[in-house]
C-alpha positions in Angstrom: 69.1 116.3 126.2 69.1 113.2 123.8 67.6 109.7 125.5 71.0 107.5 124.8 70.1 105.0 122.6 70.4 101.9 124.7 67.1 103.9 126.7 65.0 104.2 123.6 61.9 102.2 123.1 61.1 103.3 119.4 61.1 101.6 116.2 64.5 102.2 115.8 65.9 100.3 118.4 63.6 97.2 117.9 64.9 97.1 114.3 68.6 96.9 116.0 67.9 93.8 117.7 69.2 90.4 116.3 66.6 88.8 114.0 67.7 85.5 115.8 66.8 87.1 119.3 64.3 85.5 121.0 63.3 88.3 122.5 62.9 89.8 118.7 61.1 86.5 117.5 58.7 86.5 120.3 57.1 89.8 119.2 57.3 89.8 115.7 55.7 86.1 115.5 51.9 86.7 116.2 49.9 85.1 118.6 48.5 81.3 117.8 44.5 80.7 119.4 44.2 77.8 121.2 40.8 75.9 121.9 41.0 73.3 124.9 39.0 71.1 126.2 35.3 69.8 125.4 34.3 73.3 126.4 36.9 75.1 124.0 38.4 77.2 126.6 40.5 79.3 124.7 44.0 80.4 125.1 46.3 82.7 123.2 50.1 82.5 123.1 53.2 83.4 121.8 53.8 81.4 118.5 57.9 81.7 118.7 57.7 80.5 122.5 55.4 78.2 121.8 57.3 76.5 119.0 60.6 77.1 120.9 59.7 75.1 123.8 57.5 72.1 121.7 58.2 70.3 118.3 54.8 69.3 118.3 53.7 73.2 117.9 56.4 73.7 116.0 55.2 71.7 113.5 51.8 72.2 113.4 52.5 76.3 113.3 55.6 76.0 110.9 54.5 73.2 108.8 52.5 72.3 105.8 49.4 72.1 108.1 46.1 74.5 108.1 47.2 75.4 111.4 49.9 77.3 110.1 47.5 79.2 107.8 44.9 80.1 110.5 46.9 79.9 113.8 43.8 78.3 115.5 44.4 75.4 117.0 41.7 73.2 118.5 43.0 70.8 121.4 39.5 69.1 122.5 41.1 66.7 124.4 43.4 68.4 126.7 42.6 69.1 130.0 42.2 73.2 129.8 43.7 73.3 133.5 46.6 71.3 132.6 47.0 73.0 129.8 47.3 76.5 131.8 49.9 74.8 134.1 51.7 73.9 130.3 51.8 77.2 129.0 52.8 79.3 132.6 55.5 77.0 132.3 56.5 78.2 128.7 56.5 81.5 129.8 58.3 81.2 133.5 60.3 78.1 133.1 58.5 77.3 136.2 55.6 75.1 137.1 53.2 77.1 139.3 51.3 75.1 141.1 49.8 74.7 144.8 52.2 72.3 146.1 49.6 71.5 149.3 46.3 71.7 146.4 47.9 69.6 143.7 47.1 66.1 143.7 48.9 63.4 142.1 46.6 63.1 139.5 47.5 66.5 138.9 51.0 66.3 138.4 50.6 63.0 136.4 48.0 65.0 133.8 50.7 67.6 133.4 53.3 65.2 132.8 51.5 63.2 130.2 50.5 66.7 128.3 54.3 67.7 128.4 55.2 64.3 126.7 52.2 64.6 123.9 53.9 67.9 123.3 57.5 67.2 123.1 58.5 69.1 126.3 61.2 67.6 128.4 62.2 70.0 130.3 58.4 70.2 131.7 58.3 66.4 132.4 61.5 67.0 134.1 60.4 69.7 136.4 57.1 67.9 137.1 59.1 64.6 138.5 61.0 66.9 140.7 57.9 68.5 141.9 56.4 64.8 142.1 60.2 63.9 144.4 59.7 66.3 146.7 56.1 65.9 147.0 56.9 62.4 148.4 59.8 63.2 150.3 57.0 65.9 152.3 54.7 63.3 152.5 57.2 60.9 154.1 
């Protein structure tokens, strides 16, 4: 019995799939290393989710810059556990933090990363994590 072809996982299929498809763009675009912190804790991600959620990476991975050229990017001033909290909200459209652990401080890092980077649907979502932090608190 033939495997219809919306159930196939082959070649074929993949090549079927809108070239403007996120989905598509996601997996043909390569992975970009990033290097945080002074400890250069690295990180790997998606370069087309990346650059779809930031102009900042955009740039740097689209542009005229060696960045583009070597997808290596070094980020020695970050903070590398903001910068998790950055990317799992690239990838879930979610911030997922400890709502009980996370300090102001916290939140307010996070914030400040998602400005550097151009990303305000993150700032967004971290004030609303920072409302109903206080509204608990009060």
């Amino acid at each position: 019995m033939a495997v219809p072809l919306s159930r196939r996982r082959d070649a074929t299929t993949l090549r079927q799939v809108p070239k403007t498809d996120l989905l598509f763009s996601i997996l043909s675009g390569g992975i970009v290393q990033l290097s945080v912190g002074e400890d250069e804790t690295p990180f790997d991600a998606h370069i087309e989710l990346l650059c779809a959620h930031s102009p900042f990476f955009d740039n740097a991975l689209k542009g005229r810059f060696q960045e583009a050229e070597t997808k290596i990017i070094a980020l020695p001033e970050d903070d590398p556990d903001s910068f998790s909290d950055l990317l799992s909200y690239v990838y879930t459209k979610r911030i997922s933090v400890d709502e009980k652990a996370t300090t102001w401080m916290d939140l307010c890092k996070l914030w400040v990363m998602a400005d550097k980077y151009q990303i305000p649907a993150l700032q967004n979502a971290v004030m609303a994590k920072m409302s109903k932090k206080w509204k608990e608190k009060v």
